[in-house]
PDB file of the backbone (N, CA, C, O) and the ligand in Angstrom, with CONECT records:
HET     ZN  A 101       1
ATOM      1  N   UNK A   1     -90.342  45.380 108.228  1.00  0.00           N
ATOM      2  CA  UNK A   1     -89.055  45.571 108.904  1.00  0.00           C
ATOM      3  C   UNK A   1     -87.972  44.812 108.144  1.00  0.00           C
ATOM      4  O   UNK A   1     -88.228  43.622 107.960  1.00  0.00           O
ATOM      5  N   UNK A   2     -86.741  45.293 107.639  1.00  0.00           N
ATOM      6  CA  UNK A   2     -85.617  45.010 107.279  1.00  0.00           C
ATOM      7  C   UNK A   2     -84.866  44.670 108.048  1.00  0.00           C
ATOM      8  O   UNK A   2     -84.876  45.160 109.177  1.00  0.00           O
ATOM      9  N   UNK A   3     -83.659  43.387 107.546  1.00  0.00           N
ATOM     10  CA  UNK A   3     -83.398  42.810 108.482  1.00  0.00           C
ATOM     11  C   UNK A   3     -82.153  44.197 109.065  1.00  0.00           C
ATOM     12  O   UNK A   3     -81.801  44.493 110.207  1.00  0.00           O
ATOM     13  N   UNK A   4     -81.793  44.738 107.834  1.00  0.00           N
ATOM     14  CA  UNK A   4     -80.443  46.126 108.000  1.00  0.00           C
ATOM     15  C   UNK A   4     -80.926  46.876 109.106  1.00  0.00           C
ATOM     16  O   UNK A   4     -80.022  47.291 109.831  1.00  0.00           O
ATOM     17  N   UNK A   5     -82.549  47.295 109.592  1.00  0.00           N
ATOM     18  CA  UNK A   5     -82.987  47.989 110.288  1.00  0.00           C
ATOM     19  C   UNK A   5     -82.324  47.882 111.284  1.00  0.00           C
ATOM     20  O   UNK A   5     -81.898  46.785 111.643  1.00  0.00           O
ATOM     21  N   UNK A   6     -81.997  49.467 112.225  1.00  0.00           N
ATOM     22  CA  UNK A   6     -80.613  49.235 113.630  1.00  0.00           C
ATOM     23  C   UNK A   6     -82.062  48.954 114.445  1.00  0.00           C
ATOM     24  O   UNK A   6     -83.246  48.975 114.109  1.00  0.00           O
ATOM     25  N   UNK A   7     -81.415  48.709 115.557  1.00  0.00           N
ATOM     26  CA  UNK A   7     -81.763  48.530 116.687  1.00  0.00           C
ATOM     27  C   UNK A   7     -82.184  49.841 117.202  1.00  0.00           C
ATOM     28  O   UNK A   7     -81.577  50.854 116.855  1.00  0.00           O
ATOM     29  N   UNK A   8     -83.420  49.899 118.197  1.00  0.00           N
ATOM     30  CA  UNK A   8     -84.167  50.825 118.402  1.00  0.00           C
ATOM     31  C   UNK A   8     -83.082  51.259 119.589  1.00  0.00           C
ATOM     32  O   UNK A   8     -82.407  50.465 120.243  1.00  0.00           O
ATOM     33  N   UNK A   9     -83.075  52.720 119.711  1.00  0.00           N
ATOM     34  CA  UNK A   9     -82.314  52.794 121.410  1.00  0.00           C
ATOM     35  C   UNK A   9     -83.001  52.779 122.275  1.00  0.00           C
ATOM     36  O   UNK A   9     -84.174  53.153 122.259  1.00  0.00           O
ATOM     37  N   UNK A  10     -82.168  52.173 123.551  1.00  0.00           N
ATOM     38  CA  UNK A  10     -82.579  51.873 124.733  1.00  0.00           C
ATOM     39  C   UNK A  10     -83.899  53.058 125.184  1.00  0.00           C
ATOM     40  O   UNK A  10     -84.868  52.886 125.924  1.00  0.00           O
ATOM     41  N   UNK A  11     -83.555  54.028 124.563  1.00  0.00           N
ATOM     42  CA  UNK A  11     -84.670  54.587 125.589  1.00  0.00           C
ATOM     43  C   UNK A  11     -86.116  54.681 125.261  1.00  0.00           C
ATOM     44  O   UNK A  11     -87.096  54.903 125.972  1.00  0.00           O
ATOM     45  N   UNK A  12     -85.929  54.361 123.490  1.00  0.00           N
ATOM     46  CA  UNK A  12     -87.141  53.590 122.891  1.00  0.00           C
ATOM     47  C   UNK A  12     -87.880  52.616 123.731  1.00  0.00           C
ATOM     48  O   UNK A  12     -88.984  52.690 124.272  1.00  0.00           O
ATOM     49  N   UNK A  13     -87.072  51.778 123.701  1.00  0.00           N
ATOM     50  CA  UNK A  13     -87.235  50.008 124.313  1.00  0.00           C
ATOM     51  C   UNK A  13     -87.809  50.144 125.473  1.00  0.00           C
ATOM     52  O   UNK A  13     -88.781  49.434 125.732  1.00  0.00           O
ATOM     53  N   UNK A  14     -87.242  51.252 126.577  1.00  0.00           N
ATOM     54  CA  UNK A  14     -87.973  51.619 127.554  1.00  0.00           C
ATOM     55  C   UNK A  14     -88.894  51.679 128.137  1.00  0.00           C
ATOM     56  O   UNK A  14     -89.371  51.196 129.164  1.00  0.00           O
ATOM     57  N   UNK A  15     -89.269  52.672 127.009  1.00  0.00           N
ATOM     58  CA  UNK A  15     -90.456  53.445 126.488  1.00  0.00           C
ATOM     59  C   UNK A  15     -91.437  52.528 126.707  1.00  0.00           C
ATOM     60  O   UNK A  15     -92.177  52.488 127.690  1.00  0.00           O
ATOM     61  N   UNK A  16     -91.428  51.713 125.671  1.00  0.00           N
ATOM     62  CA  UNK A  16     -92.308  50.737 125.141  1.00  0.00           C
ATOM     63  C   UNK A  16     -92.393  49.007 126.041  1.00  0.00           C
ATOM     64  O   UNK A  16     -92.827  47.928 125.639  1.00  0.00           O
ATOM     65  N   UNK A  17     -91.738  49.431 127.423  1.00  0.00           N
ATOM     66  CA  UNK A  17     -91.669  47.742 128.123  1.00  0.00           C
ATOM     67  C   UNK A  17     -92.726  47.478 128.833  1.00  0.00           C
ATOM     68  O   UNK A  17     -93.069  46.391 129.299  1.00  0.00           O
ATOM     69  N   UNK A  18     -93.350  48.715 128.925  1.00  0.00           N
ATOM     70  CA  UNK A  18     -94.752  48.088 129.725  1.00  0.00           C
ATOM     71  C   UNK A  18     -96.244  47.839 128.893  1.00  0.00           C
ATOM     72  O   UNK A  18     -97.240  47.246 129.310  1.00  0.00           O
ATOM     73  N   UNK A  19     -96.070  48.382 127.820  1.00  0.00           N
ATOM     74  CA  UNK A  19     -97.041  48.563 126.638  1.00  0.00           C
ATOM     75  C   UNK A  19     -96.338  46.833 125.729  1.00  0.00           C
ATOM     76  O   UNK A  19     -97.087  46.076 125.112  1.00  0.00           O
ATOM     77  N   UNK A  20     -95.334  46.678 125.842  1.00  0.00           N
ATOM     78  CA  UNK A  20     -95.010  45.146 126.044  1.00  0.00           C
ATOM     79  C   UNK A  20     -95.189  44.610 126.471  1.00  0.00           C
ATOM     80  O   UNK A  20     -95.355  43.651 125.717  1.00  0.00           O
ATOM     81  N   UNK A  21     -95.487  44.102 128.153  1.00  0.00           N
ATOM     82  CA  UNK A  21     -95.812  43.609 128.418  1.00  0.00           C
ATOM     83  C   UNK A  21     -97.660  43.233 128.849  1.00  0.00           C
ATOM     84  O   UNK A  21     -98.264  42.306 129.388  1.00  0.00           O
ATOM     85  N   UNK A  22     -97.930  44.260 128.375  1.00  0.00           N
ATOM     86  CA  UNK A  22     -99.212  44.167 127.964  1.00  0.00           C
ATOM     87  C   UNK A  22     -99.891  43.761 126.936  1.00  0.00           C
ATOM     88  O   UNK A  22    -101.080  43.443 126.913  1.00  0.00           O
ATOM     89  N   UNK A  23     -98.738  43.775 125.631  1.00  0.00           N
ATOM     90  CA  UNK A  23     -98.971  43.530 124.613  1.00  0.00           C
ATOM     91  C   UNK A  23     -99.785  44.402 123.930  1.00  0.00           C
ATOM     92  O   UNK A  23    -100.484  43.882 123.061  1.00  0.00           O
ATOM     93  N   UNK A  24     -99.893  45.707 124.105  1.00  0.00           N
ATOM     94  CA  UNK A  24    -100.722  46.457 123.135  1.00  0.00           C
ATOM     95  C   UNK A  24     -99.918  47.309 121.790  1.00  0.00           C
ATOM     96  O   UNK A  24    -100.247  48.208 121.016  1.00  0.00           O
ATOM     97  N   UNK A  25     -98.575  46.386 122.035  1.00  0.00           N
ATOM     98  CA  UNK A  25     -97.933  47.051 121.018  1.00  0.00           C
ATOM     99  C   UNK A  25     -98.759  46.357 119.600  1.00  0.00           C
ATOM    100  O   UNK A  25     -99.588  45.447 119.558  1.00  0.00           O
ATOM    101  N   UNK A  26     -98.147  47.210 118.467  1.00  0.00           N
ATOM    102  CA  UNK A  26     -98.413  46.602 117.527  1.00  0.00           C
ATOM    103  C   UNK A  26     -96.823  45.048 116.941  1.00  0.00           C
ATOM    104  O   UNK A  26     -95.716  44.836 117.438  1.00  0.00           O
ATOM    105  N   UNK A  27     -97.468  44.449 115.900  1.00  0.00           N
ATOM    106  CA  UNK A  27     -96.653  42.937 115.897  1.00  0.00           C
ATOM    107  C   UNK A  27     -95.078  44.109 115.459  1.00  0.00           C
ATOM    108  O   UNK A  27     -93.916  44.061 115.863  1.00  0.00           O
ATOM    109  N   UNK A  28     -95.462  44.628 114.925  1.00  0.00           N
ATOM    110  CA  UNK A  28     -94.100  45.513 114.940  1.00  0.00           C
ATOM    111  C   UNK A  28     -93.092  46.142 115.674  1.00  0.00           C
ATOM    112  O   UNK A  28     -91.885  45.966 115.843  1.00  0.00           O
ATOM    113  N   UNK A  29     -93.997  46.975 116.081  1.00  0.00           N
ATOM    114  CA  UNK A  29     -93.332  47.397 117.465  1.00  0.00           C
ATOM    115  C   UNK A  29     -93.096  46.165 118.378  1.00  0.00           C
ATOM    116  O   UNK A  29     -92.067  46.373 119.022  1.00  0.00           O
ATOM    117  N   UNK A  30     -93.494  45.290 118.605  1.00  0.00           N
ATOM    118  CA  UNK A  30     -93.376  44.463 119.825  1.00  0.00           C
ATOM    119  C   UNK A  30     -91.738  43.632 118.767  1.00  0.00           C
ATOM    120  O   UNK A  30     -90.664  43.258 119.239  1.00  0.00           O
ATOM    121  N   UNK A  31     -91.977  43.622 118.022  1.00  0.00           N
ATOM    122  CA  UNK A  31     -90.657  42.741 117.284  1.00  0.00           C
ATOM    123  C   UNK A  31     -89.750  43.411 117.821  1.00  0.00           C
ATOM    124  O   UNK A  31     -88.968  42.782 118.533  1.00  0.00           O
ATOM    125  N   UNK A  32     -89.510  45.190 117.632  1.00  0.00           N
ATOM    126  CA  UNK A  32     -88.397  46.060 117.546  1.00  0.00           C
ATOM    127  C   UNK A  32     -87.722  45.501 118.980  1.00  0.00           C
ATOM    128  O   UNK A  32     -86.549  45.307 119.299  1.00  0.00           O
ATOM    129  N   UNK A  33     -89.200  45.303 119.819  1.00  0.00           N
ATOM    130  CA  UNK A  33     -88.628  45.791 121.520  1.00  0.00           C
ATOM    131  C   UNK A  33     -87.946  44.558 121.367  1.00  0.00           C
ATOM    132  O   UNK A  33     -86.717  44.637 121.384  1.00  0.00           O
ATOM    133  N   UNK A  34     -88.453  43.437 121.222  1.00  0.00           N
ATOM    134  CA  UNK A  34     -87.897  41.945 121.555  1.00  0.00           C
ATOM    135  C   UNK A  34     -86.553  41.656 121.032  1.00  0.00           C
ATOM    136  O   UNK A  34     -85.689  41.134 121.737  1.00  0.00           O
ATOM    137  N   UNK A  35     -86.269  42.163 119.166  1.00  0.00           N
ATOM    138  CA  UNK A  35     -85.217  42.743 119.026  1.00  0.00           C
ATOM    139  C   UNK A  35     -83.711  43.545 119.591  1.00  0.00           C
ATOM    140  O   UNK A  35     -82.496  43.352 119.551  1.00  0.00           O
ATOM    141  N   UNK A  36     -84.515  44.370 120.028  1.00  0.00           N
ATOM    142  CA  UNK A  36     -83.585  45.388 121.116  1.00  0.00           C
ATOM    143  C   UNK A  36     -83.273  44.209 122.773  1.00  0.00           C
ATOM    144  O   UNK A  36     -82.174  44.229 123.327  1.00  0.00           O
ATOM    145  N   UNK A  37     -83.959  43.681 123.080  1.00  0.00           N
ATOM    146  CA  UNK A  37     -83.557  43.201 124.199  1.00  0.00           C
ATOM    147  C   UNK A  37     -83.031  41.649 124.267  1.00  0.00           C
ATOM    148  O   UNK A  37     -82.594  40.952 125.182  1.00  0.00           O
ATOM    149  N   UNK A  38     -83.300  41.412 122.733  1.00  0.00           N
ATOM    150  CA  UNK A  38     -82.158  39.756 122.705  1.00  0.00           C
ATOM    151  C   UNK A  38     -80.422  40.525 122.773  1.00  0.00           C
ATOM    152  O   UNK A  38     -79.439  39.978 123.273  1.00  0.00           O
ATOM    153  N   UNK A  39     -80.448  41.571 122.275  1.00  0.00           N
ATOM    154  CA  UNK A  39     -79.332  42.185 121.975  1.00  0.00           C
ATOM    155  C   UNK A  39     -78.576  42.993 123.557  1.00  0.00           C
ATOM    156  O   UNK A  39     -77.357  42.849 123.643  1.00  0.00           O
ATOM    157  N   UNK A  40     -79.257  43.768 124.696  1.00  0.00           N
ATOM    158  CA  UNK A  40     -79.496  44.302 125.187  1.00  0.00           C
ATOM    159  C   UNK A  40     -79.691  43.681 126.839  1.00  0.00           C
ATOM    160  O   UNK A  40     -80.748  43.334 127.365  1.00  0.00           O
ATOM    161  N   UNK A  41     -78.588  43.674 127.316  1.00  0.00           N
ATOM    162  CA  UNK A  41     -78.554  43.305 128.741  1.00  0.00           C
ATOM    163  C   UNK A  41     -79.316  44.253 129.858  1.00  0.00           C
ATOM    164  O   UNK A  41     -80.245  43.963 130.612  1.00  0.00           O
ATOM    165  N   UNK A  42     -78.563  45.537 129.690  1.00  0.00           N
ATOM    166  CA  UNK A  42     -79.405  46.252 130.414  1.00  0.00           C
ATOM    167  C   UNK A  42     -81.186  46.209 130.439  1.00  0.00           C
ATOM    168  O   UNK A  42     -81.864  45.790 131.377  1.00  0.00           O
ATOM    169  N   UNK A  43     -81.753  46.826 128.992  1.00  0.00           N
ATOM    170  CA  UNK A  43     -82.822  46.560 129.308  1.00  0.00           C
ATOM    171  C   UNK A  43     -83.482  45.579 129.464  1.00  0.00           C
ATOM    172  O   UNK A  43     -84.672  45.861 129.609  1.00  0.00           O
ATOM    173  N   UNK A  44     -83.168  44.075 129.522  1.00  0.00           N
ATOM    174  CA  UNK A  44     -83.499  42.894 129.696  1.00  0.00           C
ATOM    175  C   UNK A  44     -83.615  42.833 131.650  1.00  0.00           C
ATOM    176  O   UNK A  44     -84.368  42.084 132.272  1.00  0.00           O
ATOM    177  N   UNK A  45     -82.902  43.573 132.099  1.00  0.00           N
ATOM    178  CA  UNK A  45     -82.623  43.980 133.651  1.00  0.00           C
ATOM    179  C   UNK A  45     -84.247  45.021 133.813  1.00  0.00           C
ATOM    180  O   UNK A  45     -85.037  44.773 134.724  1.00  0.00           O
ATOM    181  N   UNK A  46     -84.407  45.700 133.192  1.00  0.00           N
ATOM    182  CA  UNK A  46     -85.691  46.461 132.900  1.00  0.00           C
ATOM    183  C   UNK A  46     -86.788  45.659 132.909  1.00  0.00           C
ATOM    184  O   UNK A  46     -87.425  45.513 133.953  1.00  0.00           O
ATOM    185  N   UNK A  47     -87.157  45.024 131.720  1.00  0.00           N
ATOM    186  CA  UNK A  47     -88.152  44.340 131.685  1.00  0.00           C
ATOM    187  C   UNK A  47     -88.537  43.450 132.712  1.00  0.00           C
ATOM    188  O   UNK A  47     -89.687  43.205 133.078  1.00  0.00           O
ATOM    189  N   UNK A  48     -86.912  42.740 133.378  1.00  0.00           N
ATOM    190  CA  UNK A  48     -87.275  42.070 134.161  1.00  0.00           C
ATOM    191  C   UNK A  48     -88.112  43.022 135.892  1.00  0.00           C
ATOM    192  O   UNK A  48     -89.023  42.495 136.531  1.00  0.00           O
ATOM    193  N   UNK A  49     -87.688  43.958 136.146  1.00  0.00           N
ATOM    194  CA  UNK A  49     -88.145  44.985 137.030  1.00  0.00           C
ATOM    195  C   UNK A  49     -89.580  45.314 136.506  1.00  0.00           C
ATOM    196  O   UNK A  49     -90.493  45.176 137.320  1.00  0.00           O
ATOM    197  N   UNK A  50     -89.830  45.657 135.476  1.00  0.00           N
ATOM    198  CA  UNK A  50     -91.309  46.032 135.202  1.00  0.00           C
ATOM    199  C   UNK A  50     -92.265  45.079 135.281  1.00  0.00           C
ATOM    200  O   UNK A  50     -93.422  45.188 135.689  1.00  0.00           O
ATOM    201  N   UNK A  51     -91.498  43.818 134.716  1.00  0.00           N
ATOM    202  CA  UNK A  51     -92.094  42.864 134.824  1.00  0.00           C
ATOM    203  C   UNK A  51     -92.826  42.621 136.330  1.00  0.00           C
ATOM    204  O   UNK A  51     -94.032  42.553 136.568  1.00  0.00           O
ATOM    205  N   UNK A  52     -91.657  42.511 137.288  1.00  0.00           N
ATOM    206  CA  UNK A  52     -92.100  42.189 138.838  1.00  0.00           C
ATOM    207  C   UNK A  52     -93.043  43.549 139.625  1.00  0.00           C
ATOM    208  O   UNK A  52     -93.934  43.304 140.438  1.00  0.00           O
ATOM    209  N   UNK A  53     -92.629  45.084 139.183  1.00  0.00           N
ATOM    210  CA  UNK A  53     -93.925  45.662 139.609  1.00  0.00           C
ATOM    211  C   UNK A  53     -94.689  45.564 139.280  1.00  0.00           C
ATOM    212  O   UNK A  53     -95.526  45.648 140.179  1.00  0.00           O
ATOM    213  N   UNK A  54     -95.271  45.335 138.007  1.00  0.00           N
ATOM    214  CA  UNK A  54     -96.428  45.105 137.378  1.00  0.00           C
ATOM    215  C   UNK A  54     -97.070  43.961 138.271  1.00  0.00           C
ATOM    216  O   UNK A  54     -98.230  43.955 138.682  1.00  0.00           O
ATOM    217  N   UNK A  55     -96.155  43.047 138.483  1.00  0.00           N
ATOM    218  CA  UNK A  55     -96.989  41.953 139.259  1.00  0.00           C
ATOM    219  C   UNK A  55     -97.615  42.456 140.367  1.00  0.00           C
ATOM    220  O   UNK A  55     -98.799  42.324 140.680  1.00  0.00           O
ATOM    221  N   UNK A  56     -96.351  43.307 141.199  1.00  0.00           N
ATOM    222  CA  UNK A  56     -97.029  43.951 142.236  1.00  0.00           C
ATOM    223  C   UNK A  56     -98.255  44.795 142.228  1.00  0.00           C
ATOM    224  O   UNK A  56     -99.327  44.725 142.829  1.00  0.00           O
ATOM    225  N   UNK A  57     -97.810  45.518 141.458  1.00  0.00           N
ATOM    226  CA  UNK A  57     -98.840  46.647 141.397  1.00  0.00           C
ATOM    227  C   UNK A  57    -100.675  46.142 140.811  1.00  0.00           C
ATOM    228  O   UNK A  57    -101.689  46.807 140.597  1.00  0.00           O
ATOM    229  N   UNK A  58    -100.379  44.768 140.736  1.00  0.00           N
ATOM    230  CA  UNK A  58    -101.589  43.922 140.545  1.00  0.00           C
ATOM    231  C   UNK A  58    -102.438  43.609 141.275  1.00  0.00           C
ATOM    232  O   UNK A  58    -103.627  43.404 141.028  1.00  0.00           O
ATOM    233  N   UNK A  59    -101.609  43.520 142.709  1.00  0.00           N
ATOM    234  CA  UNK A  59    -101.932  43.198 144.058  1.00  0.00           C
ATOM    235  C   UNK A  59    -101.893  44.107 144.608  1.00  0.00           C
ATOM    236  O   UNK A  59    -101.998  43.853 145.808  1.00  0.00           O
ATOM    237  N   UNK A  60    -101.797  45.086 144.428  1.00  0.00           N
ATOM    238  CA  UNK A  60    -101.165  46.047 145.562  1.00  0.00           C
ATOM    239  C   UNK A  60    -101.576  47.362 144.866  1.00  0.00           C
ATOM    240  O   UNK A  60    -101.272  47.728 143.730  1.00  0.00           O
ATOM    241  N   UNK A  61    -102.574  48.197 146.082  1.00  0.00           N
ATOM    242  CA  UNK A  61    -102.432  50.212 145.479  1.00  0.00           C
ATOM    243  C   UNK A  61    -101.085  50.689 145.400  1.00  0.00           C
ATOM    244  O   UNK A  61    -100.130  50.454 146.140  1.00  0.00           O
ATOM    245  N   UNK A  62    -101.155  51.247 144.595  1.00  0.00           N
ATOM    246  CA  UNK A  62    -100.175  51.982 144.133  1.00  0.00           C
ATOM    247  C   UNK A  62     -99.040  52.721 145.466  1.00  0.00           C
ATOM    248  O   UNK A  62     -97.834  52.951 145.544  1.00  0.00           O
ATOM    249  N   UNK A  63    -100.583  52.947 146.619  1.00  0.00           N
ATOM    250  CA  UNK A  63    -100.005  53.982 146.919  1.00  0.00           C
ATOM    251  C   UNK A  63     -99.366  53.399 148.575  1.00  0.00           C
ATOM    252  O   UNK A  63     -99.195  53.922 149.676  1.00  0.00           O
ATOM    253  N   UNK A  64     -99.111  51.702 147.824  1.00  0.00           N
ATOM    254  CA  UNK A  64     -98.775  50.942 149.294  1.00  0.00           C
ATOM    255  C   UNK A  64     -97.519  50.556 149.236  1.00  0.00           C
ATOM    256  O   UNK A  64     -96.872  50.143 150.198  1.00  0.00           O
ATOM    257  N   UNK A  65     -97.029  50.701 147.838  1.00  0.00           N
ATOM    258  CA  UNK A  65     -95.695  50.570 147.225  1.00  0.00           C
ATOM    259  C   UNK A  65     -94.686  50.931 148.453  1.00  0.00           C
ATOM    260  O   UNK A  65     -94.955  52.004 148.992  1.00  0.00           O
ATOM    261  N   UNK A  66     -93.707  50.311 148.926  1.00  0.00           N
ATOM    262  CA  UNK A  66     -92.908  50.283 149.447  1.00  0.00           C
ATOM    263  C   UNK A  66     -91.700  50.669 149.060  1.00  0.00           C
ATOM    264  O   UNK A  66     -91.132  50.256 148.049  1.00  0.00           O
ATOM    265  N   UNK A  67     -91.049  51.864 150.229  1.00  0.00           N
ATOM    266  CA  UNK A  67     -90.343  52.862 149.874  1.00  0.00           C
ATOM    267  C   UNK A  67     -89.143  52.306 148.877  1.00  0.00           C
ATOM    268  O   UNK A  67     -88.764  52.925 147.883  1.00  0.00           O
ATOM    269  N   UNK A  68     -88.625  51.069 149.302  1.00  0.00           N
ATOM    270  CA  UNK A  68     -87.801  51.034 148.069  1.00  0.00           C
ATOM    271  C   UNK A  68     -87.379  50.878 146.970  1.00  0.00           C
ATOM    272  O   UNK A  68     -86.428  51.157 146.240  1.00  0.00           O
ATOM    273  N   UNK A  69     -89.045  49.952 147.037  1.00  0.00           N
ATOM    274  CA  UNK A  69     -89.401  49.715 145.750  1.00  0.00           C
ATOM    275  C   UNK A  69     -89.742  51.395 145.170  1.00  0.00           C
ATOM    276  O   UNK A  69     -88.703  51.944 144.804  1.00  0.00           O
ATOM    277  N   UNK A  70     -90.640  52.024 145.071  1.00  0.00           N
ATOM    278  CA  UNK A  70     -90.649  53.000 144.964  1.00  0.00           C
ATOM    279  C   UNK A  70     -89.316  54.211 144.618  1.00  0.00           C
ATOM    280  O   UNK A  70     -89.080  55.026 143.726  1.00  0.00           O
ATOM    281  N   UNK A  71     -88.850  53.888 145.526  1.00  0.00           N
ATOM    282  CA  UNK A  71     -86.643  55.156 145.041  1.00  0.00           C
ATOM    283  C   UNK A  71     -87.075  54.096 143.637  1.00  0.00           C
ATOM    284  O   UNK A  71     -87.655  54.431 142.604  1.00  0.00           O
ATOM    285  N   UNK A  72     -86.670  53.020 143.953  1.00  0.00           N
ATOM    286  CA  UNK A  72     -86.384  52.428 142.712  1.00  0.00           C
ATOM    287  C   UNK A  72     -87.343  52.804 141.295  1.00  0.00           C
ATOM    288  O   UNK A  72     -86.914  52.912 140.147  1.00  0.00           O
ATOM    289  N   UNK A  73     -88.290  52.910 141.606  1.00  0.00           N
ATOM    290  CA  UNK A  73     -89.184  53.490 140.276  1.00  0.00           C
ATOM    291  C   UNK A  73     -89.164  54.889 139.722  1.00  0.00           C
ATOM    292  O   UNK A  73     -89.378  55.418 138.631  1.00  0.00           O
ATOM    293  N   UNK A  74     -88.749  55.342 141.172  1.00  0.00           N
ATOM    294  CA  UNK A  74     -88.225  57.251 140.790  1.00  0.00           C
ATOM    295  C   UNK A  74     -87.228  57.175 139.961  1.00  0.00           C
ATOM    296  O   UNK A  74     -87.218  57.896 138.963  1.00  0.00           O
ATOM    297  N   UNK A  75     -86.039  56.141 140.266  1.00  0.00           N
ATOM    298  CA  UNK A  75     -85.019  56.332 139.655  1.00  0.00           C
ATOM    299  C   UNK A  75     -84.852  56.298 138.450  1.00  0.00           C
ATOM    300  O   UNK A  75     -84.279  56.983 137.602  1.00  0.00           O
ATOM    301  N   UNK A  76     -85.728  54.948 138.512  1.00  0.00           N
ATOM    302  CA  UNK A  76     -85.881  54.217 136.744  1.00  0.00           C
ATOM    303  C   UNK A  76     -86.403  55.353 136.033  1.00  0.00           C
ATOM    304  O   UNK A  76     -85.749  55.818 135.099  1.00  0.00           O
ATOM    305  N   UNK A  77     -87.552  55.873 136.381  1.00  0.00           N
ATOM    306  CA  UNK A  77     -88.258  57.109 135.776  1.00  0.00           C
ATOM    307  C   UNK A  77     -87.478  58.423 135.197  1.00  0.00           C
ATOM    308  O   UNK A  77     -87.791  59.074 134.200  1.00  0.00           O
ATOM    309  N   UNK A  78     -86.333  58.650 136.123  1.00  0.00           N
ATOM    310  CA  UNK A  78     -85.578  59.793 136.168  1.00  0.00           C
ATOM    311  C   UNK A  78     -84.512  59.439 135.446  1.00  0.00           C
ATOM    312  O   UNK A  78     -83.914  60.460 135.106  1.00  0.00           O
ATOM    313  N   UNK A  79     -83.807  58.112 134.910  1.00  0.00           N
ATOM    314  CA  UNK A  79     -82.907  57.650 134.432  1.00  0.00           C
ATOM    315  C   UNK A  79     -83.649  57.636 132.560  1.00  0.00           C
ATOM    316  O   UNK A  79     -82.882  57.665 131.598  1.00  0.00           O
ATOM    317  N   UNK A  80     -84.738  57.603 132.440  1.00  0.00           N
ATOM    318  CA  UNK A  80     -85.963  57.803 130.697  1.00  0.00           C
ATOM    319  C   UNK A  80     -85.779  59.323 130.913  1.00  0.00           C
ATOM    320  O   UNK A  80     -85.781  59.785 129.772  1.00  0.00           O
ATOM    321  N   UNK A  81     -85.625  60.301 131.763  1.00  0.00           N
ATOM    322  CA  UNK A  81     -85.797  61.576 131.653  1.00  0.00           C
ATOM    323  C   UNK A  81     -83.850  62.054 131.125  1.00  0.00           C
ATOM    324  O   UNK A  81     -83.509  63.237 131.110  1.00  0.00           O
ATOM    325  N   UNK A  82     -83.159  61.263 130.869  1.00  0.00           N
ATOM    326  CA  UNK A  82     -81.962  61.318 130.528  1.00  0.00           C
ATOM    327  C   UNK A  82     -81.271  62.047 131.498  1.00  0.00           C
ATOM    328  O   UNK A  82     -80.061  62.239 131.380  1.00  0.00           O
TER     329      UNK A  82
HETATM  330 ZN    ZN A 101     -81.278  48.664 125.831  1.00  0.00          ZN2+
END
């Protein structure tokens, strides 16, 4: 990676925040995302949300998800569908 290399777009970064936080990116990819979100308020607002369902969804079936949490994941979902 070059340092000239742009910044991945947001919907890359997206893409890739839960495979981040899992860490199954590769050291590359995980640079781009970390990259993109020192830079990147919004998706830093993201990660932080994936971050906290993930927690949930650790504890919790899927299918116990609470409705607003839930709008909220439709949305997020439907907001990557452009
Ligand atoms: Zn972004």
């Amino acid at each position: 990676m070059t340092p000239d290399e742009p910044l991945i777009p947001c919907s890359e970064a997206v893409e890739r925040l839960w495979e981040y936080l899992d860490r199954t990116l590769s050291a590359e990819d995980q640079a781009r995302v970390e990259q993109h979100l020192a830079f990147c308020r919004r998706c830093c607002g993201e990660l932080e949300f994936a971050r906290e369902l993930r927690a949930f969804l650790a504890t919790a079936a899927a299918d116990e998800i609470p409705p607003d949490v839930r709008e909220r994941l439709q949305g997020f979902v439907r907001e990557l569908g452009g």
